[in-house]
N, C-alpha and C positions, 0 to 999 in steps of 0.2 A: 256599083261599077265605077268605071273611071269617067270623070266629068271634061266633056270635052274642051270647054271653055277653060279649068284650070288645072286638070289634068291632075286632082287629087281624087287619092279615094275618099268615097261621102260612104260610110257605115250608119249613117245615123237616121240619112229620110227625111233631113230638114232639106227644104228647099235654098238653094242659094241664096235668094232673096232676102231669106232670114239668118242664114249664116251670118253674114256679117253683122250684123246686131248682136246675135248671140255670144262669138268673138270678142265684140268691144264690150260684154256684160263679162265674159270670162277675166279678160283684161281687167277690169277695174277691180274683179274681187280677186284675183292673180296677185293685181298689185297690193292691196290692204293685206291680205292674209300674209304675202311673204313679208312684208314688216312687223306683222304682231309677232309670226312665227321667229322672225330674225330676232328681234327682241327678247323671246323666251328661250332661244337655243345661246344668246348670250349673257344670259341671266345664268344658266347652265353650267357654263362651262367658268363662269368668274365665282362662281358658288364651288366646284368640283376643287380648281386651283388653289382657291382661299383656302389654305390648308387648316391653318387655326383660326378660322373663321373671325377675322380682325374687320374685315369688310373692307380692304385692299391688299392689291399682290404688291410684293416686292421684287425688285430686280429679278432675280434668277425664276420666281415664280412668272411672271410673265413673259418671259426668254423662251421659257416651256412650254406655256400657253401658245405663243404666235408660230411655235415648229407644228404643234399638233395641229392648229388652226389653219394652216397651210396643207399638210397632209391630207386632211378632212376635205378639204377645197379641192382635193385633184388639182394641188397649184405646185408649181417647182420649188423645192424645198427654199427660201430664203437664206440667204448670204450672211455673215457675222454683221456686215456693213446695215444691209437691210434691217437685220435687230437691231442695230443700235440703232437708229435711225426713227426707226418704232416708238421706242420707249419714252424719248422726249414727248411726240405727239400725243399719247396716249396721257402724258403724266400733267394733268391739267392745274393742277396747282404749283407744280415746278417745287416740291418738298420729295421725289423720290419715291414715290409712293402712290400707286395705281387703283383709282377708285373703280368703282362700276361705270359711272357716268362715264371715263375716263376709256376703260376698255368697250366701251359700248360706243363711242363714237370709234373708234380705231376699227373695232368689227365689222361696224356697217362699211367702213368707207373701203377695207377689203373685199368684203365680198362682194358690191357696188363695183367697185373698180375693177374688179376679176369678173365680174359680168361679160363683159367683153364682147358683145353682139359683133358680128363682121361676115355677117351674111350676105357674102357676093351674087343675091339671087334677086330674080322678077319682086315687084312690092309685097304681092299678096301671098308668096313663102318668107320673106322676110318678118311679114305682120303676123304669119302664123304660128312662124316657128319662134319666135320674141316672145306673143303670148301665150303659148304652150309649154314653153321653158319655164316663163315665170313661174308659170302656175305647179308643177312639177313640183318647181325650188321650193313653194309657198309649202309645199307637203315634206320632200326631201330632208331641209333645213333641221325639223325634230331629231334627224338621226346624224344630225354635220356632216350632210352630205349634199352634192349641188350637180346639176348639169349645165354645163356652159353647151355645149354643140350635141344637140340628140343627136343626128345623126351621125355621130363617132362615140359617146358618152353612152350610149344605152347596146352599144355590140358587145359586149363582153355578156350582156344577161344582168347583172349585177346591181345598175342601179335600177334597172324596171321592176323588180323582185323586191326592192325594198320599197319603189315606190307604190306597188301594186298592194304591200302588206300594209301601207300605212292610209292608202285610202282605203281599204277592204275592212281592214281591222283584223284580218286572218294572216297565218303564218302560211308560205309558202315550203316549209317544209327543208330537208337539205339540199343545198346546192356550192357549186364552186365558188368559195370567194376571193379567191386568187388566180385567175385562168390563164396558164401557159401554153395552152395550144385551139386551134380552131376548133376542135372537137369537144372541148369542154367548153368555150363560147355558145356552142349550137344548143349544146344540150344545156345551159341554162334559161336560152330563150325559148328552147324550147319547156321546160319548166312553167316561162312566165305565160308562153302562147295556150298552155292547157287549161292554165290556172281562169285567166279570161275567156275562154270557152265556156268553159264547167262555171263562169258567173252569168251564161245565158247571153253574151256578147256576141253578136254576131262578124266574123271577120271575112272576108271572100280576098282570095289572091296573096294573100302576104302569108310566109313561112319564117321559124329560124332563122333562115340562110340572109332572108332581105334585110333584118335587123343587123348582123354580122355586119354584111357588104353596107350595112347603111345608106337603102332606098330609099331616099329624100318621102317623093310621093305617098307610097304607104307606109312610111313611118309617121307621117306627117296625120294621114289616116288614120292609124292605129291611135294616136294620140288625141285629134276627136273625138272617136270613140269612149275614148277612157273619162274625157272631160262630159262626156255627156251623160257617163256613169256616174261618173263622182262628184262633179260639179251641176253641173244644168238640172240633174234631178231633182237638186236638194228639195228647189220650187220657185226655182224661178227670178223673176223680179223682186217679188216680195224677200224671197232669201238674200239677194245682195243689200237689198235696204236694210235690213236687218243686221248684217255684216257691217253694211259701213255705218252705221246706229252706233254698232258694238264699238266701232274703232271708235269714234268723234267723244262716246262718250268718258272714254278711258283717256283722251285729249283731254278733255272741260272738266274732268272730277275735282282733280287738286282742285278747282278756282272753286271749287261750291255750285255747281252749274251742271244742267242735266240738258237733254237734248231726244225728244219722244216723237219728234216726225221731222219732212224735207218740207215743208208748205208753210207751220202757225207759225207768224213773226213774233 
């Protein structure tokens, strides 16, 4: 039901007292995953570009690159000015000629920047809906695709469908990927509302239509939910130590240097 004190829906049966803990454990593996994840969607896309595989773009190769990279992003398509403007920062050695290193800083600092948090709401929807985005993106990212504002980003049906397939590991089957009218929005959430039933999810109060209209509360709910499917299950404490193990140690490799707990000096 709906929780008087903050007036979200709790699907899950954690006690508030623990939610927040839980939240700032989602957070922190939110945050690591969407950097390795960032990382390999732009390892990706500078591998696809590389057309003769030289192991940097040239000019018009990455002129390509950062219109698609923008598209991908649900970002306003960039300006001629914008490009040019790109390619110097991107071109790290100043020879014309665009490394990995090179489009790999320019990536991050786009979709960082396109981040955009500006959630005019009370702390504890802003703290939620911050780390429930991350965490999305930290999944999203695989298919270059991102949500800046759930509750507008996810009414169409379209990114919940992809995101639902990539923590599931299953296809959700067909749906609209291009939706011109409200009638094909509904009935892709409605798609994604069946899909998390039939995974044993339990949902009380929200429809379709609240995803559409973009219901702060039980969207915010719904996404709980999903984090406690996808994430919280995995196991816990021990899973984020393990996560951030994974990161610190893929840090220290190059140097010769390994890293097997948070405690031996």
């Amino acid at each position: 039901g709906i929780n008087a004190e903050y007036g979200v829906v709790d699907y899950t049966g954690i006690p508030m007292s623990q939610r927040t803990t839980k939240i700032k454990q989602v957070a922190e593996v939110a945050e690591v995953e969407q950097k390795t994840e960032l990382l390999k969607a732009a390892y990706r896309a500078f591998k696809q570009y590389d057309k003769d595989k030289v192991g940097f773009l040239r000019q018009n190769e990455f002129e390509l690159l950062v219109r698609d990279v923008y598209k991908s992003f649900n970002l306003p398509l960039p300006s001629e000015q914008e490009i040019s403007e790109a390619y110097p920062k991107a071109d790290l050695n100043n020879d014309g000629l665009i490394t990995f290193d090179g489009f790999k800083r320019w990536f991050q600092d786009v979709f960082f920047k396109s981040e955009g948090f500006s959630f005019n709401e009370q702390p504890w929807i802003a703290t939620q809906t911050k780390t429930f985005t991350r965490w999305c993106n930290s999944l999203l990212i695989a298919r270059m695709k991102r949500v800046r504002d759930p509750f507008t980003d996810f009414s169409d049906g379209t990114l919940l469908i992809n995101l639902l397939e990539i923590a599931s590991g299953q296809s959700l089957g067909k749906y609209h990927t291009h939706c011109t009218t409200k009638y094909q929005k509904i009935a892709n959430c409605g798609i994604a509302m069946k899909f998390i039933k039939d995974q044993g999810l339990r949902l009380v109060g929200i429809g379709p239509e609240d995803l559409v209209e973009g219901n702060k509360n039980l969207i915010l709910g719904l996404l709980w939910t999903l984090v406690g499917r996808y994430q919280l299950s995995k196991g816990g404490d021990q899973e984020i130590k393990k996560i951030m193990l994974s990161w610190i140690n893929q840090r220290i490799e190059p140097y010769g240097l390994t890293c097997s707990n948070f405690s031996t000096r």
